[in-house]
Every structure is written in C-alpha cells, then in structure tokens.
C-alpha positions as CSV (number, residue, x, y, z in Angstrom):
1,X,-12.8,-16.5,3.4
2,X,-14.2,-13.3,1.6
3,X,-13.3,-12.9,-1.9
4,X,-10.9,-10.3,-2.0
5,X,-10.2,-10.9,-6.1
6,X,-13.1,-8.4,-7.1
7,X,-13.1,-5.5,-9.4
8,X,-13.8,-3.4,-6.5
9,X,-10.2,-4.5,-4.5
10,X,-8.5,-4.6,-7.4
11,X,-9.6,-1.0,-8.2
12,X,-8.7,0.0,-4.5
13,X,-5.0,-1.6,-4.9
14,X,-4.5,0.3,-7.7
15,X,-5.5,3.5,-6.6
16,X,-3.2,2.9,-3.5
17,X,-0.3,2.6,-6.1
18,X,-1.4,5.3,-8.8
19,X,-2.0,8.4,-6.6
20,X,0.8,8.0,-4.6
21,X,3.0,7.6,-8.0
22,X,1.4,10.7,-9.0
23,X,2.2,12.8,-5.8
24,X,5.6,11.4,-6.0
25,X,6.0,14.2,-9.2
26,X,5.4,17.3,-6.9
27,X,9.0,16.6,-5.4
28,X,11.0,16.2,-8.4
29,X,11.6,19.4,-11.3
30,X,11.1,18.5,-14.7
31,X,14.6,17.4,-15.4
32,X,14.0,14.8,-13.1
33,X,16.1,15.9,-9.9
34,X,14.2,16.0,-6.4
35,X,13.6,19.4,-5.1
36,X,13.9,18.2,-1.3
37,X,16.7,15.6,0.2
38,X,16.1,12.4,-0.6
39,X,15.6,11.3,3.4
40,X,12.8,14.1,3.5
41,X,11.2,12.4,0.3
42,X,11.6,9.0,1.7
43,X,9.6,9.9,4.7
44,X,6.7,11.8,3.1
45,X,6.3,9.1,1.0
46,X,6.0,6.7,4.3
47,X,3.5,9.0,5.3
48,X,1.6,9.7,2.1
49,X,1.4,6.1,1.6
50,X,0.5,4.5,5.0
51,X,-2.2,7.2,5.7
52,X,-3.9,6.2,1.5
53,X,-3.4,2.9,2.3
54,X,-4.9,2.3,5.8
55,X,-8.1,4.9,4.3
56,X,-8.0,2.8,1.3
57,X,-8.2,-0.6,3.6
58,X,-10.9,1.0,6.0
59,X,-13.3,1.4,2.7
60,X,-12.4,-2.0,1.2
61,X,-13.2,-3.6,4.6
62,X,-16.5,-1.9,5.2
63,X,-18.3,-4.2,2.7
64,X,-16.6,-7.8,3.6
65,X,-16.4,-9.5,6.4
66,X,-13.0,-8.5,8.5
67,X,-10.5,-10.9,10.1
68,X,-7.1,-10.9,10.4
69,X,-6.7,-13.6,7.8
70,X,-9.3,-11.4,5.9
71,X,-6.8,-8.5,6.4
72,X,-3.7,-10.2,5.7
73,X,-4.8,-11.7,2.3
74,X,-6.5,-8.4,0.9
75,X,-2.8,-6.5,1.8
76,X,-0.9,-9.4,0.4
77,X,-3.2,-9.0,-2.8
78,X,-2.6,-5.2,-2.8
79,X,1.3,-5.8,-1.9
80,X,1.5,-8.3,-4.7
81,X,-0.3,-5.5,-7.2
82,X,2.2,-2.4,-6.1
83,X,4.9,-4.7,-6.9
84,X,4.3,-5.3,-10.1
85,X,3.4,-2.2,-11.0
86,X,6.6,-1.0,-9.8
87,X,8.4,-3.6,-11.4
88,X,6.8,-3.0,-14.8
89,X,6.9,1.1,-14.4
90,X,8.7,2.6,-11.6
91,X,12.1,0.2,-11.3
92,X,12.5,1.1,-15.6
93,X,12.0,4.5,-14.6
94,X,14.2,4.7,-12.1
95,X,16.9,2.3,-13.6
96,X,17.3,0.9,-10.1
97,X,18.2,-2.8,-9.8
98,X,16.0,-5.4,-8.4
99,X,18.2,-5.8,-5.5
100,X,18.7,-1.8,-4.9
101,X,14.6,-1.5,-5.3
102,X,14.0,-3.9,-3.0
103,X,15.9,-2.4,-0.2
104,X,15.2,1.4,-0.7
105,X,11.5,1.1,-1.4
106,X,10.1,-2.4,-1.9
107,X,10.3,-3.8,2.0
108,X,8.1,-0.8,3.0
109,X,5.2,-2.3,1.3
110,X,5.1,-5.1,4.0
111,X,3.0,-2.1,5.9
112,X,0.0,-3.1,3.5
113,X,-0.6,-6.8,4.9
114,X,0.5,-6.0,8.4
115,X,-2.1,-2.9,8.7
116,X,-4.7,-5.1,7.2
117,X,-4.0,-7.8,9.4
118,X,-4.1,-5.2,12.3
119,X,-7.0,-4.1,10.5
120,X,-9.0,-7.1,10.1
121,X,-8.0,-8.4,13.9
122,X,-9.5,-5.5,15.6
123,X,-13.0,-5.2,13.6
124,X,-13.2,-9.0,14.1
125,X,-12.7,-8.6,18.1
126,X,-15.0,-5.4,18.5
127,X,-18.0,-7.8,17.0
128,X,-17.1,-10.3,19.5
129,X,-19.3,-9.4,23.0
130,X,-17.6,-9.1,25.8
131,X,-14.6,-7.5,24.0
132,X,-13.5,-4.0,24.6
C-alpha cells in the first residue's frame, strides 16, 4: 500500500479544501448574502470542486504507485481532511447544523474517494499489457 500520510498529500488535501473556500467568497457581498441563487452556487461549486479535486488527484498520483485501493484511501484521507476543516471553520461560519451540513454540502465529498478510486483503477489497468 503506498503511503498516502505524507506532507506532500496532506498539502494536496488541503489545497483541495482552501482554494475552493476562497472562491466560494466571489459569490457572496460583503454583508454575507450570495449574489447569485443559491442552486446556481451549489452547482459551480460541484464543478469548481470536482475539476480541483480530480487535477489535484492526477498530480498526487503521478509519484505513487496507483490502484483502486491506492485511489480510494488517498480520497478517503482527503474526504476525512475537508471534513474537518469544515467542521472546525465552515459549519461555525455558516451556523448550519451537523445534520443540515451533512445533507446540503457534506455527502458531495464522497466524489473525492470515488474519483480516486476511478482514478487509481484505470492507471492500474493501462500498466497491465493486453489492456486497452
């Protein structure tokens, strides 16, 4: 199993969770209120996240060996981070409950370990001759 607890994926994690908390400011005015519907923010989140997060997971997975177990633990490390730091920061912030956190943001961050999964499963079968 590759060591996925290094500086470098910590590093990687975080940076998955810190620039898209910073680019979550562009849609809200300095009082706080979003300056687009909420649905509309929802969704370029989505997509601002999954496409950081799968580039973020191609560089981490260029210098260890890739598998889907590989994959799977490395976005259940960087699920476990974003978590916490949303618990800690963004859920205070927010003054959402656990429960109400959970269901409007929280689930989406099973994408991390199911990507890297995906991730780590393809790599794994394109080094395997006779795969296409």
């Amino acid at each position: 199993m590759p060591k996925i607890l290094t500086l470098r994926m910590t590093l990687l994690g975080l940076i998955s969770w810190f620039v898209s908390f910073a680019v979550s400011f562009l849609f809200f005015d300095r009082s706080g209120h979003p300056v687009i519907p909420q649905s509309l923010f929802k969704s370029f989140m989505v997509v601002i996240f999954g496409g950081l997060g799968t580039w973020l997971l191609v560089v981490a997975m260029r210098r260890q060996p890739a598998t889907l177990l590989s994959g799977f633990a490395l976005g259940c490390y960087w699920l476990a981070l974003n978590l916490i730091l949303d618990f800690a920061i963004l859920v205070p912030l927010t003054k959402m409950s656990a429960l109400g956190y959970l269901y409007d943001i929280g689930l989406r961050y099973l994408l991390i370990p199911i990507i890297g999964a995906g991730f780590g499963a393809v790599a794994a079968n394109a080094k395997v001759p006779g795969h296409a």
